[in-house]
N, C-alpha and C positions, 0 to 999 in steps of 0.2 A: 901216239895219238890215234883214235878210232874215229873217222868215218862215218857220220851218222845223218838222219834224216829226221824231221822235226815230224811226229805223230799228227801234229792239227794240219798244219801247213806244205809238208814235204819241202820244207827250202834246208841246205846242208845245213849242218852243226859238228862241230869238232867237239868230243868227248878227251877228258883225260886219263892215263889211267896208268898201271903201277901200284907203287907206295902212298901216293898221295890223289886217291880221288875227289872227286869234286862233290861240293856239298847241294850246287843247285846247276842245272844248264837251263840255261835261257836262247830261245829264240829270238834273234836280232830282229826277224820279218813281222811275227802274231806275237811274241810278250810269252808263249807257253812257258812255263818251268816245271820242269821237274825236280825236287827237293828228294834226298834221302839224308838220313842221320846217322853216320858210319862213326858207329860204338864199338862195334865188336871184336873180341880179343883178334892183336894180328894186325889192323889198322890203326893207320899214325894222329889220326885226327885225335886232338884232345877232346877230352867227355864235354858236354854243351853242360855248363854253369845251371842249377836249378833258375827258373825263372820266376818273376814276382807273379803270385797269385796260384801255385802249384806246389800242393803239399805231397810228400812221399815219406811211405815206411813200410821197412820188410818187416817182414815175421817171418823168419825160415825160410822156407820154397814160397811163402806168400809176398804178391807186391801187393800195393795200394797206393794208387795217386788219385789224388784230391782235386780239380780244377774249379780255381771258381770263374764262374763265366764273366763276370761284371764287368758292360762297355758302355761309357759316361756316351757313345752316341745314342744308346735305348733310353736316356734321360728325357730330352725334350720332347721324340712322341709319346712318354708316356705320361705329360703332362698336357700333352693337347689333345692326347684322343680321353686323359681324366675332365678335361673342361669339357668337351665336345659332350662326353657322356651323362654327365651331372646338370648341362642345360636339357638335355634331352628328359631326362627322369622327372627334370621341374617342369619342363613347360610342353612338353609334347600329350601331355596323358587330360590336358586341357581341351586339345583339338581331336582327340583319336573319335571323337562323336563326329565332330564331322567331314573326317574323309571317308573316301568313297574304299573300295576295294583294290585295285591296282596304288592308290597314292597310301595305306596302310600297308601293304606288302612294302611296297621300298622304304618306308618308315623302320619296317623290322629288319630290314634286310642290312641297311645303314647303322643300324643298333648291335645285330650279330657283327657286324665289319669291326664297329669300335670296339667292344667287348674284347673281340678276337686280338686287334689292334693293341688293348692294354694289357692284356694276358699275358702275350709274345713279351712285351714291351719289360713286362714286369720279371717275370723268369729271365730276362737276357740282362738283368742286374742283381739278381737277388741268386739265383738258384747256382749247384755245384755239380759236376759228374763225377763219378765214381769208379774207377776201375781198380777191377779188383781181380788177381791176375796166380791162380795155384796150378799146383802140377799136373793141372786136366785142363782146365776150360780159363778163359776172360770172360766176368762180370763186369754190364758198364748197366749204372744207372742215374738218374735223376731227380736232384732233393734242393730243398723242400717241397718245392710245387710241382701238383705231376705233368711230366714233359713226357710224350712217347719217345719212339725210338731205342728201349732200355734192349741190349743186348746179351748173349748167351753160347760164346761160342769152344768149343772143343780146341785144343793146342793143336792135335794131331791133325787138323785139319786145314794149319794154317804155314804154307810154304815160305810166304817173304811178305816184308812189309816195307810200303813208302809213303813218303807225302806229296804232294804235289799242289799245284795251283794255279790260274791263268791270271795276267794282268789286269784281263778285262772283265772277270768275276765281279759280282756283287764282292766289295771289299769286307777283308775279315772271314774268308771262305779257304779255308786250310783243310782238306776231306786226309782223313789216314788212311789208306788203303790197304789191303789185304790181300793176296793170293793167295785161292782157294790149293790142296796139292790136285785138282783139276785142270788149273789153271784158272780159275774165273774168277776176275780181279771184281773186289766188292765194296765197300765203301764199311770201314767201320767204325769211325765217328768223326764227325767233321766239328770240326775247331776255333773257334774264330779269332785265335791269336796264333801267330807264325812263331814263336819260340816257344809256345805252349805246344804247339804240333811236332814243331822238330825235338823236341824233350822228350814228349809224350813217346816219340815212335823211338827213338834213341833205350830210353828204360825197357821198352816191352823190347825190341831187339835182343837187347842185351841179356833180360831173362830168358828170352826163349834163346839164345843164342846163336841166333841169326846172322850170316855173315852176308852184306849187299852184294848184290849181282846185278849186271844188265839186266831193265825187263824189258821182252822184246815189244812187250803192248805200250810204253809209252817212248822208247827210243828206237826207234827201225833201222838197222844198216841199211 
């Protein structure tokens, strides 16, 4: 057993380790966990099962997974900020004569918010990421509607990968994380299904051939 110290909290945590490491360590005190996906040839853990909603296929040295993001909670706001928006378009362009200047600003500002609100709303049920993964770099991108965030990164520049998460997160926040070979741990696509994250980072492992290790930035002895 190793000895270890919780990164949020500092209160102890016991690690396992050998043959059989541990898929998450959870802090008893703050909820932190730290999640990795041990694929890699050499460990005993069996492969994590594809998950519903995550397409994958090689072509040679090329991967490609498919995620679709679709979560029935983005349903109901994006039925109340479509009613909220559709009264606004009918009945506010009635009154825009007679407000003043500050009650027209929060007019727009109220209208940018639901706009934004249905946008989010719409892409977190409709839309897919794309990673696409050759023997130089990771492509991730976002279809059909444009999402930012699309990334571009170099192999050689990526030492280890985990996932992690905190109890107390906004639920549905899974970040995949990356070590730069700098060291400087960076976020490269955050998730919002926990077997789509552990998958996710399980396959690019395994192509990159990654074998887990301690990281000392989220488990401190």
């Amino acid at each position: 057993m190793i000895k270890a110290r919780c990164p949020q909290c500092r209160n102890p945590i016991t690690l396992a380790e050998g043959n059989e490491p541990e898929r998450t360590v959870v802090c008893q005190r703050c909820g932190y966990v730290l999640m990795t996906a041990n694929s890699s040839p050499g460990l005993s853990n069996p492969p994590l099962p594809l998950p519903r909603g995550v397409m994958i296929q090689r072509y040679g040295d090329i991967l490609v997974i498919v995620r679709c993001w679709f979560r029935a909670i983005f349903f109901l706001p994006l039925l109340v900020s479509l009613f909220f928006l559709t009264v606004a378009f009918v009945r506010v362009p009635a009154i825009y004569s007679t407000l003043d200047g500050p009650a027209l600003f929060t007019v727009f500002a109220v209208l940018l918010l639901l706009l934004f609100m249905f946008y989010h709303c719409l892409c977190q049920l409709v839309n897919r990421t794309e990673i696409c993964m050759n023997s130089n770099e990771i492509r991730m991108r976002h279809y059909p509607l444009p999402y930012p965030f699309h990334k571009r990164i170099e192999l050689k520049n990526i030492r280890q990968l985990y996932c992690t998460w905190k109890f107390d997160d906004t639920p549905g926040s899974y970040p995949i994380m990356m070590v730069r070979q700098s060291g400087y741990h960076e976020c490269l696509i955050s998730v919002g299904n926990r077997e789509h994250a552990l998958f996710i980072t399980q396959e690019l492992q395994q192509q990159l051939r990654i074998v887990d290790q301690p990281l000392a930035s989220n488990i401190q002895t």
